[in-house]
C-alpha positions in Angstrom: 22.9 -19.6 0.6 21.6 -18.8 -2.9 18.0 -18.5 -1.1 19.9 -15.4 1.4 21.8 -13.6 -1.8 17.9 -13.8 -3.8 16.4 -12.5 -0.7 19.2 -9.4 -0.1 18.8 -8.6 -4.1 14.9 -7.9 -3.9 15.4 -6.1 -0.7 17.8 -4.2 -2.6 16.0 -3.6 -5.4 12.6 -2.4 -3.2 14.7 0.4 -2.2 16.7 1.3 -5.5 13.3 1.5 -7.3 12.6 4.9 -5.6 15.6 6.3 -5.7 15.8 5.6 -9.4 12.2 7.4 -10.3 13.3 10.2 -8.5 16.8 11.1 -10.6 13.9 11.1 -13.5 11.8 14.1 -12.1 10.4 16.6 -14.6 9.7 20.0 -14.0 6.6 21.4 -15.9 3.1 22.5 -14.8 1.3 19.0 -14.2 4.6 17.6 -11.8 3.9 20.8 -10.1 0.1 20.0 -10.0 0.4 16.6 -8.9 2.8 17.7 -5.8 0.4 20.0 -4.5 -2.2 17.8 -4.8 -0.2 14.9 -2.8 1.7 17.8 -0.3 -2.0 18.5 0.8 -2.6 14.8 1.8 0.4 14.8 3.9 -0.3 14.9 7.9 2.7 15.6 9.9 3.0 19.4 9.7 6.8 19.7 9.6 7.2 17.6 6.3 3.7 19.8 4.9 5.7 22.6 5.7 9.6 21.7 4.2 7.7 19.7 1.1 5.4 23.1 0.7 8.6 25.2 0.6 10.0 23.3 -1.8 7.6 23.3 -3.8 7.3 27.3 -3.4 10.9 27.2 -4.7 10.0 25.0 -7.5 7.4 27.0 -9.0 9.9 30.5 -8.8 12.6 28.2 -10.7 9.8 27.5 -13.4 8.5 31.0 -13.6 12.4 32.7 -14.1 12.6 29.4 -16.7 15.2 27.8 -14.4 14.7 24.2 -15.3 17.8 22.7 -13.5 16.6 24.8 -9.8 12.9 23.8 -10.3 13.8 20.2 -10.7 16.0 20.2 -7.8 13.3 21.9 -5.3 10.6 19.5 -6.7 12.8 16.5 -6.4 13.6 18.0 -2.8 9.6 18.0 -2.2 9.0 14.8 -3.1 11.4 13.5 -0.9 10.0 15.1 1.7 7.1 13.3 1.0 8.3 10.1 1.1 9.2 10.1 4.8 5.3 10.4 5.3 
């Protein structure tokens, strides 16, 4: 029984690790950088396409210095990503 609960928590905590780096996304010029360079390795076509919109988005929210919209486009980009 105790084996089953240790085995549920790491599965747990395997899929909370993600979700926890991505409430810390920051939006500046080498985030940006870094998920263009990783959009551009991604092969299915529709998640290129929705993660390089997002991204589009991003980079207007960091031009008209709107930190709060950039981070939620590149957070929405990077989630695209992970379904790669």
């Amino acid at each position: 029984m105790i084996l089953k609960s240790a085995a549920t928590l790491a599965v747990l905590a395997v899929f909370a690790a993600p979700a926890i780096a991505q409430t810390n996304v920051v939006c500046d010029e080498a985030s940006i950088a870094k998920a263009e360079q990783q959009i551009g390795q991604i092969s299915d076509g529709a998640k290129k396409i929705e993660s390089t919109k997002e991204l589009g988005m991003a980079k207007d929210a960091i031009t008209a210095n709107d930190m709060e919209k950039c981070k939620s486009h590149l957070e929405n980009a990077i989630k695209g990503m992970d379904a790669m």
